[in-house]
C-alpha positions as CSV (number, residue, x, y, z in Angstrom):
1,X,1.4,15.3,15.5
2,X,0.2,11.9,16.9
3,X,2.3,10.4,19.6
4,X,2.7,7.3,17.7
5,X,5.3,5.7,20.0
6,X,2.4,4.8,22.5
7,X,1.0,2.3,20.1
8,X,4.3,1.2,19.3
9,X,5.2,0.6,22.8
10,X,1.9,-1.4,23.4
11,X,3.0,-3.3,20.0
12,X,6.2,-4.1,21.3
13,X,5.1,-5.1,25.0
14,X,2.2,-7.3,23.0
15,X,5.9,-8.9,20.9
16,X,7.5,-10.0,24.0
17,X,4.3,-11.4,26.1
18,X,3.3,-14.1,23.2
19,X,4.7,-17.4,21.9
20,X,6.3,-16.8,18.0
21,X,4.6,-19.3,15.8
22,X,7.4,-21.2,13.1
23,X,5.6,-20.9,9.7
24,X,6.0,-17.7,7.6
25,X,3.1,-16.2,6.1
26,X,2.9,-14.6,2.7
27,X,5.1,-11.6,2.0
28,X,2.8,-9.2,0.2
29,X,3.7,-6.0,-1.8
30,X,2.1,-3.2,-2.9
31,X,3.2,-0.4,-5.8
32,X,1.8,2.5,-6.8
33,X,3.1,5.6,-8.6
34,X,1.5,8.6,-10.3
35,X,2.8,11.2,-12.6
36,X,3.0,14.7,-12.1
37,X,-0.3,16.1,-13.6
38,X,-1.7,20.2,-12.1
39,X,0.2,19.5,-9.1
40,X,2.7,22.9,-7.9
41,X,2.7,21.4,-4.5
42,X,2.8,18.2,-2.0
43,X,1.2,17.0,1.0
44,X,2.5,14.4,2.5
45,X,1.6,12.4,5.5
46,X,2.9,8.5,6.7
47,X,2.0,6.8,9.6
48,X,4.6,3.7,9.7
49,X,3.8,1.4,12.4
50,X,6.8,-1.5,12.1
51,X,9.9,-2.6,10.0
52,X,12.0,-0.5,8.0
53,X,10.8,2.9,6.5
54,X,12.8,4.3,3.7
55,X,12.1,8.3,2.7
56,X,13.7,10.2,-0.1
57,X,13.4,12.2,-3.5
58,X,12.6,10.6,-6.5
59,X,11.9,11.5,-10.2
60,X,10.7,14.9,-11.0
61,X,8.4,13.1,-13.9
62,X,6.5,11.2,-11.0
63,X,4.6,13.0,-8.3
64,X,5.4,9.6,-5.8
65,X,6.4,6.2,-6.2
66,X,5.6,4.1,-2.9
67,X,6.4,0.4,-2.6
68,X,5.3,-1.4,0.8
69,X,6.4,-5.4,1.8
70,X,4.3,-6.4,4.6
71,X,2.4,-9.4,6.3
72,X,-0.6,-9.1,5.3
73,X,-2.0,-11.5,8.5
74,X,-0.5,-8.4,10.6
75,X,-1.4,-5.1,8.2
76,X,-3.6,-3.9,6.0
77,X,-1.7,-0.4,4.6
78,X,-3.4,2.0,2.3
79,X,-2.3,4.4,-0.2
80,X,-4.5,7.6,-1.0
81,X,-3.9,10.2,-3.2
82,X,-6.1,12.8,-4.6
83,X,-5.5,16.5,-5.8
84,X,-7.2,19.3,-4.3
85,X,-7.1,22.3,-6.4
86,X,-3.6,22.2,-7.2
87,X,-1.7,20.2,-4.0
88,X,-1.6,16.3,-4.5
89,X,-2.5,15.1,-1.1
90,X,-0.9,11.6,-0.6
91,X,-1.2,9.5,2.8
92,X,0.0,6.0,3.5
93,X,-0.7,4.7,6.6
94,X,-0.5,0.9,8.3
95,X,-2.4,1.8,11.4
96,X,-5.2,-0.9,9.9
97,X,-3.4,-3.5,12.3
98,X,-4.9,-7.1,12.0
99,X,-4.9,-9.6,14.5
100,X,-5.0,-13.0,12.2
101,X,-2.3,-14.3,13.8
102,X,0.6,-14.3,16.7
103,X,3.1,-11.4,16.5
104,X,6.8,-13.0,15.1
105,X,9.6,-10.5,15.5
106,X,12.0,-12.0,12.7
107,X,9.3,-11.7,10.3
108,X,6.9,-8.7,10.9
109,X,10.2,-6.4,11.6
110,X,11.1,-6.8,8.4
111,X,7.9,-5.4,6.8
112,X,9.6,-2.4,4.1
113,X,8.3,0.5,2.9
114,X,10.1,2.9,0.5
115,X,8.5,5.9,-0.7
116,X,9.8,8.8,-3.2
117,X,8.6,12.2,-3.6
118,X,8.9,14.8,-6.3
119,X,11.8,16.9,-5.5
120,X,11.1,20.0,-7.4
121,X,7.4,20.2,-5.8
122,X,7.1,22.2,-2.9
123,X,6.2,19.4,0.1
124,X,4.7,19.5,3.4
125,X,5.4,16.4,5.0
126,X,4.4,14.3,8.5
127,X,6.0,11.2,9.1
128,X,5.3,9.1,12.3
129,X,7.5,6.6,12.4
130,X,7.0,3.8,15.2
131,X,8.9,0.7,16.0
132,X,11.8,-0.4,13.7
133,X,14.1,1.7,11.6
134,X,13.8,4.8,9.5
135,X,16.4,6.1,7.0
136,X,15.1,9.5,5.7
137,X,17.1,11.6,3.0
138,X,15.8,15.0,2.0
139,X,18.8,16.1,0.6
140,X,18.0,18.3,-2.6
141,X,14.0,18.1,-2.1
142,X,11.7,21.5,-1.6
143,X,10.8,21.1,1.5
144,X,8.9,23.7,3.3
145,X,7.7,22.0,6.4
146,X,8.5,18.9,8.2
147,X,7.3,16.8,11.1
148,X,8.5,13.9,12.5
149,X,7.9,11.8,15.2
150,X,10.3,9.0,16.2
151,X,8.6,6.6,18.8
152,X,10.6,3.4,19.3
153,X,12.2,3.5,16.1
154,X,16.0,3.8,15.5
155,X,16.1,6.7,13.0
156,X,18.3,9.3,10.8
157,X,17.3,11.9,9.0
158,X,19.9,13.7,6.8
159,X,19.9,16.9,4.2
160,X,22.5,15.7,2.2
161,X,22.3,18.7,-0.1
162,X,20.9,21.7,0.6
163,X,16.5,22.2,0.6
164,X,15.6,24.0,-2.6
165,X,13.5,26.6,-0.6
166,X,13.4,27.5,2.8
167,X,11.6,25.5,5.4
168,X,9.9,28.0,7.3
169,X,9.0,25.3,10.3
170,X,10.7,21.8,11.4
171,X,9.1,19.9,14.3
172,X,11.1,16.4,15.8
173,X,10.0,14.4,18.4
174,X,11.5,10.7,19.9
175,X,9.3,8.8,22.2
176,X,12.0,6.2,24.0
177,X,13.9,5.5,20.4
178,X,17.0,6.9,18.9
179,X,17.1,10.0,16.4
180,X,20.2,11.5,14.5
181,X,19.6,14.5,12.1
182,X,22.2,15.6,9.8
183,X,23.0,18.6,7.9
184,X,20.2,20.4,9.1
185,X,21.3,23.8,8.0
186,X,20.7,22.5,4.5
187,X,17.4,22.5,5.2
188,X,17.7,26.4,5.7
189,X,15.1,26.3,8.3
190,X,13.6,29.7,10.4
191,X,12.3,28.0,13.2
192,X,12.8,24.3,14.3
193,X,11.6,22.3,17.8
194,X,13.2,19.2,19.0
195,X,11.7,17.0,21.6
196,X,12.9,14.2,23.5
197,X,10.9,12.0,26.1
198,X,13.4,8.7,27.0
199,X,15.5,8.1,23.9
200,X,18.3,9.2,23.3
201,X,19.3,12.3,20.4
202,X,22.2,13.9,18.0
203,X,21.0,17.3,16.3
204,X,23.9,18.2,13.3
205,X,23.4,21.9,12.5
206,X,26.3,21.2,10.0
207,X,25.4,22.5,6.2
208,X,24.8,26.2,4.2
209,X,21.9,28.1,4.4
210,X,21.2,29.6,7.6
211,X,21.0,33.3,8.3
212,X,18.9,33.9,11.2
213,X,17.3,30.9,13.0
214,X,15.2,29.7,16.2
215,X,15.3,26.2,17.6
216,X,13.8,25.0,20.4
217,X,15.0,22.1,22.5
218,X,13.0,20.1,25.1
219,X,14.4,16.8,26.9
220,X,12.8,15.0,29.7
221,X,14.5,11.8,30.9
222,X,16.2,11.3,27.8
223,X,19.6,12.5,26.1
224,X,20.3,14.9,23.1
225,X,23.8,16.2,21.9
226,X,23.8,18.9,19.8
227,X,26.7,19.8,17.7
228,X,27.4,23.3,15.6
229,X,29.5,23.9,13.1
230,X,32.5,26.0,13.8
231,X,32.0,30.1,12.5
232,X,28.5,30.0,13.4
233,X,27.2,32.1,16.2
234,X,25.5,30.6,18.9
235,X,23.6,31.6,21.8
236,X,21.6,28.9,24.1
237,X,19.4,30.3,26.6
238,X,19.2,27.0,29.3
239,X,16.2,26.4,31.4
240,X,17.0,23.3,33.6
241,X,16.6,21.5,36.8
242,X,19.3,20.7,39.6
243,X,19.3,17.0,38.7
244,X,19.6,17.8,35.2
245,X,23.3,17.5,33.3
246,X,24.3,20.2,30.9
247,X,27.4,20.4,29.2
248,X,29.2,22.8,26.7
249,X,32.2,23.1,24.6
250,X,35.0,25.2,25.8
251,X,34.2,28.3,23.2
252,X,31.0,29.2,25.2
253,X,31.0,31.8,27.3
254,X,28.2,32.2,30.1
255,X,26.8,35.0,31.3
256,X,23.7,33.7,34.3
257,X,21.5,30.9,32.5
258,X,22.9,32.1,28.6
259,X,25.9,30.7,26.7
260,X,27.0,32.6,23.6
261,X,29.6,31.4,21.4
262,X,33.0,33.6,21.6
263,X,32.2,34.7,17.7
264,X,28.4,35.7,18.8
265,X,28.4,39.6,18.1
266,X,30.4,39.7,14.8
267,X,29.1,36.4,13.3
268,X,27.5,37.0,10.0
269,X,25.1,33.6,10.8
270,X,23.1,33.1,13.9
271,X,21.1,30.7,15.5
272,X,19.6,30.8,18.5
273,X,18.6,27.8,21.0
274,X,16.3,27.4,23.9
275,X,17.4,24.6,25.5
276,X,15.3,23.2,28.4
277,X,16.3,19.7,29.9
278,X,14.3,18.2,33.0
279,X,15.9,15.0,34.3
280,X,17.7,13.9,31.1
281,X,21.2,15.6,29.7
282,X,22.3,17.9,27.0
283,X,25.8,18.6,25.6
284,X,26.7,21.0,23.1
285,X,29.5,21.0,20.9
286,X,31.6,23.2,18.5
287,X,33.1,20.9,15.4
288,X,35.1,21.9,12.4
């Protein structure tokens, strides 16, 4: 996955070192949308440089529906989608950045894109999201793998009902933004890594369909709280430094650099965390 929050960091450094002009250019918008044809699966990859970035299922007619506002003096997005065999392979990307004009925060962060995906398709996704905010619902999709990367964007991700197959891998990364994920057992994930450079990050393993899982959790300078839901059992192997702050909820028992759950040899469901934090902190907490 690209580290997309460098360019968004340079972007926002270039924001705050140049004079905002007054008029407003043209607002332009693009739509596209195509219809499910030979398709039994998705691929689908957006690199989302600035403004606010909308994800979530759509019609199960429609392999995608994808509807970008932008400045065109600033952007130049495309939207490509062909069909290889039988996986429609759609990308939308706005890392065509022009340079017509001065850089105005009012009006370039509130470029919008909104793109829906087929939710009875089988999708791999990879989203980059940069600077701005990102509201992602995957809530009833089939998703089997997902990547994300959160630079300086102010993002939530949420399975709001439960993934219609099992995502056998989940990757998340936050540059120096702020990430929230919700309901991620729904996704009924088997492995999942988390990683967190200066922002700041909540990871909800609330939802159904975990049995067995692996989740891997790397913090730097930044902060992540992690919350499970009560009955689960728990075990967090903890790899940290002396300036490091790690913190856990009362039901955790520790034995050397381990933490189990009081509930962590009978429970039915399991999930276990690697938790490594450098400068940065970690809490983890048990809620109903």
């Amino acid at each position: 996955m690209r580290n997309r929050w460098l360019a968004a960091l340079v972007l926002l450094a270039f924001a705050f070192g140049i004079t905002q002009i007054t008029a407003a250019p043209p607002r332009e918008t693009l739509h596209r949308a195509e219809p499910v044809t030979v398709e039994s699966g998705l691929d689908i990859n957006v690199d989302y440089s600035l403004g606010r970035f909308i994800l979530k299922p759509g019609s199960p007619d429609t392999a995608f529906v994808v509807d970008l506002r932008y400045e065109e003096t600033l952007f130049d997005p495309s939207v490509e989608y062909d069909i290889r065999g039988d996986i429609g392979y759609l990308s939308v990307n706005s890392s065509n950045e022009k340079q017509e004009r001065n850089f105005d925060w009012d009006i370039d962060t509130k470029s919008s894109w909104d793109v829906q995906f087929n939710p009875e398709l089988p999708a791999q996704m990879e989203i980059d999201i940069g600077l701005g905010k990102g509201l992602l619902d995957l809530g009833g999709a089939t998703i089997s793998r997902l990547e994300v990367s959160n630079g300086l964007a102010e993002s939530e991700l949420d399975f709001s009902e439960p993934n219609k197959t099992a995502a056998q891998y989940m990757s998340f990364e936050t540059g120096m933004g702020k990430f929230r994920a919700k309901n991620l057992s729904n996704a009924r994930f088997q492995e999942m890594s988390f990683e967190c450079g200066l922002g700041s990050a909540t990871l909800d393993f609330h939802g159904n369909g975990l049995n067995r899982s692996e989740v891997s959790v790397s913090v730097g300078l930044g902060s992540v709280t992690i919350i499970v839901p009560e009955g689960l059992g728990v075990r967090v192997d903890t790899d940290r430094s002396f300036m490091s702050g790690v913190s856990f909820d009362s039901d955790f028992v520790q034995r050397d650099d381990v933490y189990y759950t009081s509930n962590w040899n009978e429970a039915d469901k399991k999930m276990r965390i690697n938790l490594e934090v450098g400068l940065g902190s970690a809490n983890v907490e048990i809620l109903p």
